[in-house]
C-alpha positions in Angstrom: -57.7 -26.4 -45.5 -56.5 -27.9 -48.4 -58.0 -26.7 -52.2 -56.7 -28.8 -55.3 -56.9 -27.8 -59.0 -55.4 -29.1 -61.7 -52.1 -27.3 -61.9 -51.3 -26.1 -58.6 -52.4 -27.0 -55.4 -52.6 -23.9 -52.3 -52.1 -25.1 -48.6 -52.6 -22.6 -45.9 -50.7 -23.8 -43.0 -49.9 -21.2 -40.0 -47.8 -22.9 -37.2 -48.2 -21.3 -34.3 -47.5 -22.5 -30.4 -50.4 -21.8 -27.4 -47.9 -22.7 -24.7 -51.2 -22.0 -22.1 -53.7 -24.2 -23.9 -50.8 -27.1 -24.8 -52.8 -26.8 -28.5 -51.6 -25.7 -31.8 -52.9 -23.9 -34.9 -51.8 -24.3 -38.0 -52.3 -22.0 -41.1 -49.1 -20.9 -43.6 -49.7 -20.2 -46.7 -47.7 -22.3 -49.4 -47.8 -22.0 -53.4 -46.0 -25.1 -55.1 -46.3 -27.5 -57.7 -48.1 -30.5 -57.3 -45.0 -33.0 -56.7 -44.3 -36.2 -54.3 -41.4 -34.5 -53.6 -42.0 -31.1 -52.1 -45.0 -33.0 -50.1 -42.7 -35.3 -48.2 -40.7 -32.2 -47.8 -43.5 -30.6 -46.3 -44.3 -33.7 -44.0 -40.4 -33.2 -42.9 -41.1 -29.5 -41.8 -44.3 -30.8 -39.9 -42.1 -33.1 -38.3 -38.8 -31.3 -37.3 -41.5 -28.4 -36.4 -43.0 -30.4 -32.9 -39.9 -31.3 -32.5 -38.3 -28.2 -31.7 -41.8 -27.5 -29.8 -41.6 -30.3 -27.5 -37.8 -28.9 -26.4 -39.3 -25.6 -26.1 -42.3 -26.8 -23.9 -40.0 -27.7 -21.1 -39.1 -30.9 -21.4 -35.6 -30.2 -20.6 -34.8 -26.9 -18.3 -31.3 -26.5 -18.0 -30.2 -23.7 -15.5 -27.2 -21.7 -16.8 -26.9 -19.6 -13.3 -24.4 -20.4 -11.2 -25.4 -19.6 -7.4 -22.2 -18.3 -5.3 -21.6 -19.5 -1.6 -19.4 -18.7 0.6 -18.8 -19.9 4.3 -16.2 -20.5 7.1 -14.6 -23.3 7.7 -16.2 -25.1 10.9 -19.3 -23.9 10.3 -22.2 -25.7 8.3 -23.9 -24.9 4.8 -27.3 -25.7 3.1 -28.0 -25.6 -0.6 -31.4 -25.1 -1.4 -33.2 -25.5 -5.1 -36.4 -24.5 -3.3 -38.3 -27.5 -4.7 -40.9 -29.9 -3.2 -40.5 -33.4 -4.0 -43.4 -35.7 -5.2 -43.0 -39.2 -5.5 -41.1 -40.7 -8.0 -38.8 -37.9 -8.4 -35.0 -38.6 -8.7 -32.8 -36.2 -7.5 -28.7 -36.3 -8.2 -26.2 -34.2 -6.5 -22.8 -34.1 -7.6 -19.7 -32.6 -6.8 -16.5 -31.2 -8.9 -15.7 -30.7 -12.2 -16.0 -34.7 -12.8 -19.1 -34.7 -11.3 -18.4 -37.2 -8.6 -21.6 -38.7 -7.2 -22.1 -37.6 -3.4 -25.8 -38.1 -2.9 -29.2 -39.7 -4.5 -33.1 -39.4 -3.7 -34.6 -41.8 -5.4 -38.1 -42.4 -5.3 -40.5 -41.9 -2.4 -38.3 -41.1 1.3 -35.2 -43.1 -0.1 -32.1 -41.1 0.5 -28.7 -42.6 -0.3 -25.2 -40.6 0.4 -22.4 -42.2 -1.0 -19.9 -40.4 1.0 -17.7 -43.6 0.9 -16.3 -43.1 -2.2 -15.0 -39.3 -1.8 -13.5 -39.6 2.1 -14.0 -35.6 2.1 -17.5 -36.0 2.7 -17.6 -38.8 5.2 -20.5 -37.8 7.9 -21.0 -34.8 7.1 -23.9 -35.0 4.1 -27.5 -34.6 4.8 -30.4 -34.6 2.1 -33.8 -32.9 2.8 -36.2 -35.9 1.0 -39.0 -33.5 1.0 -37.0 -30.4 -0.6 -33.7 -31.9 -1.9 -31.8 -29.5 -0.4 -27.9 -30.7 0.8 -26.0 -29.6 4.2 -23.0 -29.7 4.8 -21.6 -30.1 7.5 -18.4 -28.9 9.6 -17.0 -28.3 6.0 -13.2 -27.8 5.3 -11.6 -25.8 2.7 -11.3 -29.3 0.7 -15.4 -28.9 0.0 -14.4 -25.8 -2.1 -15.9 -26.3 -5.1 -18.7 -26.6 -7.8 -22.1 -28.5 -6.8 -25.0 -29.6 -9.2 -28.0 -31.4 -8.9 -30.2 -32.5 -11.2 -33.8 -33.0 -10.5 -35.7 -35.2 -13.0 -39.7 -34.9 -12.6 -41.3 -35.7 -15.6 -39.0 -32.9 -17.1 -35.5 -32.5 -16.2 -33.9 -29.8 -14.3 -30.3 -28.6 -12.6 -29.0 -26.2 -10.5 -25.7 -25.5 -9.7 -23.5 -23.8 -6.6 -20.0 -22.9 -6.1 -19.1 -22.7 -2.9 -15.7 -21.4 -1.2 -15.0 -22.2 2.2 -12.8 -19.8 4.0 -9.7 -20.9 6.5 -10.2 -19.3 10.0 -8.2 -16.3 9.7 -5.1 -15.5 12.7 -4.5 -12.4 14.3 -1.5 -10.4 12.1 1.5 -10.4 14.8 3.7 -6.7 14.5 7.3 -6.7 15.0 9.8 -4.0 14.6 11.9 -4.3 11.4 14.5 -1.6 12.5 14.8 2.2 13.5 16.5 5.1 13.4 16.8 8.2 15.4 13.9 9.6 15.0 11.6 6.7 13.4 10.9 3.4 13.7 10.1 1.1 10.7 7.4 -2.2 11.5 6.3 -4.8 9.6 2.8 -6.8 10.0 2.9 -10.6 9.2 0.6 -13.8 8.7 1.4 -17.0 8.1 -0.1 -19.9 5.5 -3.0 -17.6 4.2 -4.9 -17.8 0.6 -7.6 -15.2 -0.1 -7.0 -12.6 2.2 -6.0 -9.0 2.0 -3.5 -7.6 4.8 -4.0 -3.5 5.4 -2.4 -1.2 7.6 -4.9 1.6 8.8 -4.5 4.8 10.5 -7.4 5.5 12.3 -10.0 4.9 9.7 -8.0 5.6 7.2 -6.4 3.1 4.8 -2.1 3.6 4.5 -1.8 0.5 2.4 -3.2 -2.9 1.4 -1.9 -6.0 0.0 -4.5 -9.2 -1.3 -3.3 -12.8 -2.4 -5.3 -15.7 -3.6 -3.0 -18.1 -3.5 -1.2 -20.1 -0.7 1.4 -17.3 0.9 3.6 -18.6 3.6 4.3 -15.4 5.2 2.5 -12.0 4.2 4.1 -9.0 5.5 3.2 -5.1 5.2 5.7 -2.5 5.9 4.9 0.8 8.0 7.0 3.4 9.1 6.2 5.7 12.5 7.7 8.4 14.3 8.2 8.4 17.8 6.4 11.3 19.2 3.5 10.5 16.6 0.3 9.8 18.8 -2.2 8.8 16.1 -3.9 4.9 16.1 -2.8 2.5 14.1 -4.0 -0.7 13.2 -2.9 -3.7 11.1 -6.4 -5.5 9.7 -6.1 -9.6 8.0 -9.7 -9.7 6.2 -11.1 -11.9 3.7 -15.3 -11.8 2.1 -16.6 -12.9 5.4 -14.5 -12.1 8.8 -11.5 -10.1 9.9 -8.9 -10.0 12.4 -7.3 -7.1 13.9 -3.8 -5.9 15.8 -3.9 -2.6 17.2 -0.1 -0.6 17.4 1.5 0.3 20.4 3.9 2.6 19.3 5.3 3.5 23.1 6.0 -0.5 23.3 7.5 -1.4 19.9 9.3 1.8 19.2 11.7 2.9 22.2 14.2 6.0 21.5 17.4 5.7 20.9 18.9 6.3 24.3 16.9 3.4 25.6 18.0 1.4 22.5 21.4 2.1 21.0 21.6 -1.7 19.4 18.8 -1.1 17.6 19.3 2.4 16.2 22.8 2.5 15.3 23.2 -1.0 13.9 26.0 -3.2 14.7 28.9 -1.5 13.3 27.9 1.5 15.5 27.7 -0.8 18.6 31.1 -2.0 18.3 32.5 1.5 17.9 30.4 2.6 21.2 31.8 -0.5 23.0 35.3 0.6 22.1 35.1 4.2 23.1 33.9 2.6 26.3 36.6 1.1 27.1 39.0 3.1 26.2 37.2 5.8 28.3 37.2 3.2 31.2 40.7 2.8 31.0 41.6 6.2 31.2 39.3 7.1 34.0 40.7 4.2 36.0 44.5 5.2 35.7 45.7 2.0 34.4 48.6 2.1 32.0 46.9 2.0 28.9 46.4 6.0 28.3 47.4 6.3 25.0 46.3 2.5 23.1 48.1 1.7 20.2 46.8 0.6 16.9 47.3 -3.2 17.7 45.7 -2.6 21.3 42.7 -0.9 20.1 41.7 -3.7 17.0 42.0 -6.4 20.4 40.1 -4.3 22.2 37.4 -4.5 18.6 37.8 -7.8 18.7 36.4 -7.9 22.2 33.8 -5.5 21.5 32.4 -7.9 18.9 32.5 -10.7 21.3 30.0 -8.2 23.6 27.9 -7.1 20.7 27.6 -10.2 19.7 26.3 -11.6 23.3 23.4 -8.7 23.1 
């Protein structure tokens, strides 16, 4: 309600949004000078004011949340943006940090996949026309990645997924690194693995862990036993979604000594029990070789080597 006089003129304007009736009502109170200037100033703040309204009204809803998937590779995946479709809706799905376009409703029950320009996707799209939602299917690791659609309705919307697609994991293999007389040292290994974490366990208890993210062409884990020990051990490959176990037969990996000199002793004390064979040998069979000399007993090394060598 506007009151003039002849020096000032009083406006009460108070702007303020009903987002439930879609109406506004206006009423702030401003004291100025009757000028041209200040009222086209005024008319600007009118102006810029539905402005700003309209954005906040939802004319355009952009969706900061990112929705985190994760799945095995082989097996098939659905985003849904839990929505349903009327007609003349457009939805967009695109994939990557580029924003490649991989799929398109478009009006009422008109689907399009344009899987041919991104060969990852080749027959293995499929778009809900009622929901919007996208499957994938038989993914790879190669559909790793960020996803967004954008659904426009009158107002605009998007949604967005990152998904990570695991590789199928393989069981660790345990070997035996070396021993000694009275223990036997192990190591756990996988091969061509990204994302995992290797652990050696004894019973339920957790010995030690390792975790990579990127591409490891071997991954090994150390462990050390003693023979006479009778607890479980386990080696476990895990990643967020499935694990693969080896269980340690201690009896099997880890012989004594006496069954396995080679192997507990090393070479250089092979080769010195391969000598004082034969020189035993020789003495026990009479021959003329009782007391070797110096030379004799480096050929007889030499021939030692040869044996160790063929074990």
């Amino acid at each position: 309600m506007l009151r003039q006089t002849s020096q000032t003129e009083v406006v009460l304007i108070s702007i303020q949004p009903d987002f439930t009736s879609q109406h506004y009502q206006i009423g702030v109170v401003l004291l100025f000078q009757t000028s041209e200037l200040l009222k086209k100033m005024f008319l600007m703040f009118v102006f810029l004011f539905f402005c700003f309204t309209s954005l906040v009204d939802g004319k355009a809803q952009i969706n900061d949340e990112v929705k985190s998937v994760s799945v095995m590779e082989g097996d098939s995946v659905t985003l849904h943006i839990d929505i349903k479709l009327k007609t003349g809706d457009v939805i967009d799905w695109v994939f990557g940090l580029k924003g490649s376009l991989i799929a398109q409703i478009n009006g009422a029950n008109k689907t399009s996949i344009y899987d041919v320009f991104d060969v990852r996707f080749r027959d293995r799209l499929q778009v809900n026309y009622q929901t919007g939602d996208l499957a994938i299917t038989n993914i790879t690791t190669q559909h790793t990645g960020l996803y967004q659609v954008t659904i426009t309705s009158g107002t605009v919307s998007s949604h967005r997924f990152n998904v990570t697609v695991y590789a199928c994991l393989s069981v660790p293999v345990i070997t035996r690194d070396s021993c000694s007389s009275s223990s036997c040292s192990l190591l756990c290994s996988v091969l061509n693995v990204r994302d995992v974490s290797l652990s050696w366990y004894k019973g339920n208890s957790l010995l030690s862990s390792i975790s990579v993210s990127d591409l490891n062409i071997r991954l090994s884990l150390p462990l050390e036993v003693e023979y006479q020990d009778t607890n479980t051990y386990s080696c476990v490959l895990n990643n967020t979604i499935t694990n693969q176990t080896q269980h340690l037969n201690i009896t099997h990996l880890c012989q004594s000594c006496s069954d396995c000199f080679c192997c507990c002793y090393g070479p250089e004390a092979a080769i010195r029990l391969v000598v004082s064979a034969l020189i035993q040998k020789i003495k026990t069979e009479g021959t003329i070789i009782k007391h070797p000399t110096p030379q004799q007993i480096r050929m007889m090394t030499v021939f030692a080597v040869v044996m160790v060598l063929k074990l």
